[in-house]
MIVEXZA-888707 format. One record per residue: residue number from 1; x, y, z of N, C-alpha, C in turn. Coordinates in Angstrom, 3 decimals, padded with zeros to 6 digits, m for minus. Example, Ala and Ser with C-alpha at 12.3 -4.5 7.8 and 13.67 -1.06 7.14 Angstrom:
# residues 2
{site 1,{013.190,m005.690,007.800},{012.300,m004.500,007.800},{013.200,m003.300,007.800}},
{site 2,{012.850,m002.250,007.080},{013.670,m001.060,007.140},{012.900,000.030,007.870}},
***
This chain:
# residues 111
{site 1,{000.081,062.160,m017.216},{m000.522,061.077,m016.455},{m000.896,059.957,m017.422}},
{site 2,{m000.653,059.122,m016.530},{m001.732,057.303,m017.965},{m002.936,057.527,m018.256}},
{site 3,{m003.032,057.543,m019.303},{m004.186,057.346,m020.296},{m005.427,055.995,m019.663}},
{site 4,{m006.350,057.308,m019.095},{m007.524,056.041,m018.559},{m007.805,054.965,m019.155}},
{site 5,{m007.780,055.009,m020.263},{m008.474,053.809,m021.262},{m007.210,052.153,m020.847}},
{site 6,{m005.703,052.864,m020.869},{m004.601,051.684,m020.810},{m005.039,051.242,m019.383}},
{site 7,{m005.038,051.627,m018.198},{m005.567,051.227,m016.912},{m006.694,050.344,m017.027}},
{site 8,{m008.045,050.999,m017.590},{m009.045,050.285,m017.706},{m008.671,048.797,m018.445}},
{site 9,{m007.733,048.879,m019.753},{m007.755,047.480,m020.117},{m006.550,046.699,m019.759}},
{site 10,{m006.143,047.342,m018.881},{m005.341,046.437,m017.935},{m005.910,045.799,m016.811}},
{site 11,{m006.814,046.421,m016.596},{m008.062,046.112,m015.234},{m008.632,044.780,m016.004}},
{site 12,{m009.065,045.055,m016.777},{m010.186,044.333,m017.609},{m009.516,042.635,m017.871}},
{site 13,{m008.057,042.767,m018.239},{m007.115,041.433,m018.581},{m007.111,041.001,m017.430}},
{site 14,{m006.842,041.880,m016.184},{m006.545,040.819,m014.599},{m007.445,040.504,m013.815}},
{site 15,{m009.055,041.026,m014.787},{m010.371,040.650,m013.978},{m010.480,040.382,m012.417}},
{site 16,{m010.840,039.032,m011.857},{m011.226,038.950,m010.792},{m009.814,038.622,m009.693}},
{site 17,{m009.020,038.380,m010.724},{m007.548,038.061,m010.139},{m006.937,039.321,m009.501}},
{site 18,{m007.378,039.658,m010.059},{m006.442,041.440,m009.484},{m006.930,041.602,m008.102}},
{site 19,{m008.243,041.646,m007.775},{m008.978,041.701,m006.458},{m008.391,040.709,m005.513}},
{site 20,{m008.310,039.571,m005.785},{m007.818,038.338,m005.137},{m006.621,037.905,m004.875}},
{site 21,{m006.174,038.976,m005.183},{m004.535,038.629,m005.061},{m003.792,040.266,m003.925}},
{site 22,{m004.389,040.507,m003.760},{m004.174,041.696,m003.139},{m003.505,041.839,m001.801}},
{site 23,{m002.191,041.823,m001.718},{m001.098,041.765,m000.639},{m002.035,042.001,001.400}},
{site 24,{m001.517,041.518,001.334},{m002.521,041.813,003.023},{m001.656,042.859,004.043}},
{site 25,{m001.890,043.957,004.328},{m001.220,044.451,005.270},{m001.700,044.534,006.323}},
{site 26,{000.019,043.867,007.097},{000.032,043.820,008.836},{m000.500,045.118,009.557}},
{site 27,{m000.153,045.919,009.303},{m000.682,047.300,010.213},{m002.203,047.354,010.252}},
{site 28,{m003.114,047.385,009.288},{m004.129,046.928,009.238},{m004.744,045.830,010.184}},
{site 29,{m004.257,044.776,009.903},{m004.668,043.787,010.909},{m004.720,043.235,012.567}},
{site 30,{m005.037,044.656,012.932},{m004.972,044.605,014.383},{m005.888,043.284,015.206}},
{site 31,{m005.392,042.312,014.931},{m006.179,040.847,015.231},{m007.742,041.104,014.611}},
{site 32,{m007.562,041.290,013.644},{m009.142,041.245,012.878},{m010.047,042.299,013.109}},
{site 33,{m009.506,043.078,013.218},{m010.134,044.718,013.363},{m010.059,045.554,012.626}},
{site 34,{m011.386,045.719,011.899},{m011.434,046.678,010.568},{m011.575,047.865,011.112}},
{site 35,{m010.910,048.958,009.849},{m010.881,049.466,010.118},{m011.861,050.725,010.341}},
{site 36,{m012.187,051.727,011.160},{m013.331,052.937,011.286},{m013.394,053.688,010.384}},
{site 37,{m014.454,053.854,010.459},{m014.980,055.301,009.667},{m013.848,056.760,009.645}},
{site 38,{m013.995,056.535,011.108},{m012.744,057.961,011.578},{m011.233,057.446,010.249}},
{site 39,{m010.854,056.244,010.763},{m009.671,055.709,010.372},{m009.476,055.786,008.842}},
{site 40,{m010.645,055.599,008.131},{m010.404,055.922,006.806},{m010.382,056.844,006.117}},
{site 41,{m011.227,057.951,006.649},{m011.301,059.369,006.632},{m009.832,059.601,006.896}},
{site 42,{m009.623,059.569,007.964},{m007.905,060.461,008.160},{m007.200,059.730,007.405}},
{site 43,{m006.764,058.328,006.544},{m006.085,057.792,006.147},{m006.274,058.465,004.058}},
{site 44,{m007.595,058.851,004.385},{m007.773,059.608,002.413},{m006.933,060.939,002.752}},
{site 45,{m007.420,061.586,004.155},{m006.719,062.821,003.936},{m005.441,062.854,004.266}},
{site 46,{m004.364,061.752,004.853},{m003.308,061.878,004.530},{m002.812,061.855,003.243}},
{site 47,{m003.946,060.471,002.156},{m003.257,060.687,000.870},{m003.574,061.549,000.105}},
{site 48,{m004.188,062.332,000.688},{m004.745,063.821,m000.476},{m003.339,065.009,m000.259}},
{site 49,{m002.764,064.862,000.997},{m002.133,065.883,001.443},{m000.848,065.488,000.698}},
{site 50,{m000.277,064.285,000.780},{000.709,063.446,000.331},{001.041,064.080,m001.518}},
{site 51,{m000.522,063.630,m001.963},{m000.767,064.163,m003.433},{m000.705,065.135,m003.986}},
{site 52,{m000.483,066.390,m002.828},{000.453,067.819,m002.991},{001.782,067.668,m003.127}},
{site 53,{002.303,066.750,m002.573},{003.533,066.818,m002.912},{004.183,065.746,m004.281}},
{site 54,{003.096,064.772,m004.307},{003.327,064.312,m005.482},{002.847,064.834,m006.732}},
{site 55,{002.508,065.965,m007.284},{002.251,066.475,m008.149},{003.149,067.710,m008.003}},
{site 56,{004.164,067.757,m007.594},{005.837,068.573,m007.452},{006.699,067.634,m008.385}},
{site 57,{006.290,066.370,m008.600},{007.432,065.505,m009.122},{006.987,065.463,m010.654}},
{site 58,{008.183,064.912,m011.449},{008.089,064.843,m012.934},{007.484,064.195,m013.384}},
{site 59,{006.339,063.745,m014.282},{005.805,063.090,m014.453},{005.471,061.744,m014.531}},
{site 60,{006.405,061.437,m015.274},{007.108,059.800,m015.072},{007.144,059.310,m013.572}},
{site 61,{007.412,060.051,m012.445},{007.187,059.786,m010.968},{005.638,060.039,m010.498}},
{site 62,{005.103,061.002,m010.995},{003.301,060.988,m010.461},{003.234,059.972,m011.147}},
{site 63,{003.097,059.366,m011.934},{002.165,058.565,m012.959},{002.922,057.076,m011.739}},
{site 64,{003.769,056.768,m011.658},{004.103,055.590,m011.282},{003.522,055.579,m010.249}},
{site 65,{003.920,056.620,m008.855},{003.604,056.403,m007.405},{002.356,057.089,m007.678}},
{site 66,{001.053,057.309,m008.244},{m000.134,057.316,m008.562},{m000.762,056.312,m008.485}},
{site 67,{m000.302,055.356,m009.314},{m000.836,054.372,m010.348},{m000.423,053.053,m008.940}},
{site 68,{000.510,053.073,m008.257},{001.109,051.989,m007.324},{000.105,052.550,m005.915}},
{site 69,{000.339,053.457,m005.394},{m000.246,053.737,m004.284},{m001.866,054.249,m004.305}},
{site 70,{m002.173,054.549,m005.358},{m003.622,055.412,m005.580},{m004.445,054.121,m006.172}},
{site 71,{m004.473,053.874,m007.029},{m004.870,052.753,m008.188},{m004.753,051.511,m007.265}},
{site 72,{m003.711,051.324,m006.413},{m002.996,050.050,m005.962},{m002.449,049.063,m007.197}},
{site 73,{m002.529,049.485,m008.287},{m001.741,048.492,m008.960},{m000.254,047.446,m008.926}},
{site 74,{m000.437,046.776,m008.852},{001.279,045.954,m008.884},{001.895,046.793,m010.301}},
{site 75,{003.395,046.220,m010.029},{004.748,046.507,m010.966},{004.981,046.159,m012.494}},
{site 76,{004.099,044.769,m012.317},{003.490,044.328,m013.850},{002.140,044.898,m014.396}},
{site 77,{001.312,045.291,m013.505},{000.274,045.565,m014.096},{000.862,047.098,m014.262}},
{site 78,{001.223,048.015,m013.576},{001.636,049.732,m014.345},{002.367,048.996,m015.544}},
{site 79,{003.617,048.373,m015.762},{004.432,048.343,m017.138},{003.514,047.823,m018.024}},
{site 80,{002.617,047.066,m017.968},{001.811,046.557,m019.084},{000.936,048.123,m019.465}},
{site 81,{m000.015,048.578,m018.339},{m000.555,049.394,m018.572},{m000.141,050.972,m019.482}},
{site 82,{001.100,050.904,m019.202},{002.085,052.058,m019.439},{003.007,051.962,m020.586}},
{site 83,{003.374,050.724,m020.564},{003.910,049.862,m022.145},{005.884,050.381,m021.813}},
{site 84,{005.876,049.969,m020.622},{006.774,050.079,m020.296},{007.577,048.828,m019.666}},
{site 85,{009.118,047.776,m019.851},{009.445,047.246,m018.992},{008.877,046.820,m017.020}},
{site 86,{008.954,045.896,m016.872},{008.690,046.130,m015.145},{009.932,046.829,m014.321}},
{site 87,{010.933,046.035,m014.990},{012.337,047.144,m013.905},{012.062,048.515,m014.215}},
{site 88,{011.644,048.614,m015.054},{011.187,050.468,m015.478},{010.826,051.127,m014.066}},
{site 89,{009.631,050.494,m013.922},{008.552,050.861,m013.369},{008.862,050.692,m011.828}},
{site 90,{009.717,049.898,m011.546},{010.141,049.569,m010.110},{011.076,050.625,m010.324}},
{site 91,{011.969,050.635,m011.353},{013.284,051.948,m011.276},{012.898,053.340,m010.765}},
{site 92,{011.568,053.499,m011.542},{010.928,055.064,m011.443},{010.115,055.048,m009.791}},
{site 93,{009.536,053.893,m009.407},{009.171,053.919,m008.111},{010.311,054.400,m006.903}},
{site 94,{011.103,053.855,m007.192},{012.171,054.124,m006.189},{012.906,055.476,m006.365}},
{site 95,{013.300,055.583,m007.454},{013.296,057.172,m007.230},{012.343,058.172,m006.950}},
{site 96,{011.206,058.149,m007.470},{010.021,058.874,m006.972},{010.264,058.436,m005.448}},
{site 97,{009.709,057.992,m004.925},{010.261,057.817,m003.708},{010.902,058.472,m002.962}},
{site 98,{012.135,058.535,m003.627},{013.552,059.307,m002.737},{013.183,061.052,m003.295}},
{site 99,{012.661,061.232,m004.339},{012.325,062.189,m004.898},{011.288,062.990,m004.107}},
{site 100,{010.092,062.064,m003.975},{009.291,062.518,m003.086},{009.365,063.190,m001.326}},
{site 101,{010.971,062.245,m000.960},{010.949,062.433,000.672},{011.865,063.976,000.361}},
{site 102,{012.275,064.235,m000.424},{013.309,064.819,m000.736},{012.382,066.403,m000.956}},
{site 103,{010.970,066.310,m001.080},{010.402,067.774,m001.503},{009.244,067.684,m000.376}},
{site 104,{009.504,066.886,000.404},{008.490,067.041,001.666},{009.491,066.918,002.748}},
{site 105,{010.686,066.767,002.298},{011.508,067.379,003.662},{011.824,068.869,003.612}},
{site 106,{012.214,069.049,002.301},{012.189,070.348,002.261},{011.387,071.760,003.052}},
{site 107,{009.853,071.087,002.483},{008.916,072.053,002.910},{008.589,071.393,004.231}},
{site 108,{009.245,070.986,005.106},{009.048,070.409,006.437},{007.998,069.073,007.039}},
{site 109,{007.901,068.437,005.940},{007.033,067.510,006.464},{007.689,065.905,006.141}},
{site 110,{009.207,065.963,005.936},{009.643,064.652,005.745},{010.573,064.646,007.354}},
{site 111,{010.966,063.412,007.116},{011.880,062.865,008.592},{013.146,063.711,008.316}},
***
């Protein structure tokens, strides 16, 4: 997994920008309706359940779809953090990805 300290001073370089820049999602935005208590609760324990199956994958894939979906980090901020290219980091996303649907279909919980 990434080394807390590289995260933290990657946090630390994108200060208040990182917060403020933060993609808006449509599903969310049911005409300005935040979301419930209930709603966030079931939405951690989907990603806790999810996080069983991402800790099946090779490392280089937890650490990315960790760090992107858990962390919420963008594509530049993991490669800086990670000291890795950005196509890297988009490369390893997308296979994790396919990697991931690929061991939760297995054990019955992909499409």
């Amino acid at each position: 997994m990434v080394n807390d300290n590289n995260v933290n001073v990657c946090r630390d370089k994108m200060g208040a920008r990182m917060f403020a820049e933060q993609p808006t999602d449509p599903v969310r935005m049911d005409r300005g309706r935040t979301i419930s208590v209930e709603e966030e609760a079931l939405e951690k324990f989907e990603k806790s359940e999810v996080l069983r199956y991402v800790l099946q994958l090779s490392m280089p894939y937890q650490e990315a779809l960790y760090l992107y979906y858990y962390l919420d980090l963008g594509t530049k901020e993991i490669a800086d953090a990670i000291g890795a290219p950005e196509g890297t980091v988009r490369n390893r996303l997308h296979r994790a990805r396919e990697a991931l649907a690929k061991v939760m279909k297995k054990e019955g919980h992909g499409r």
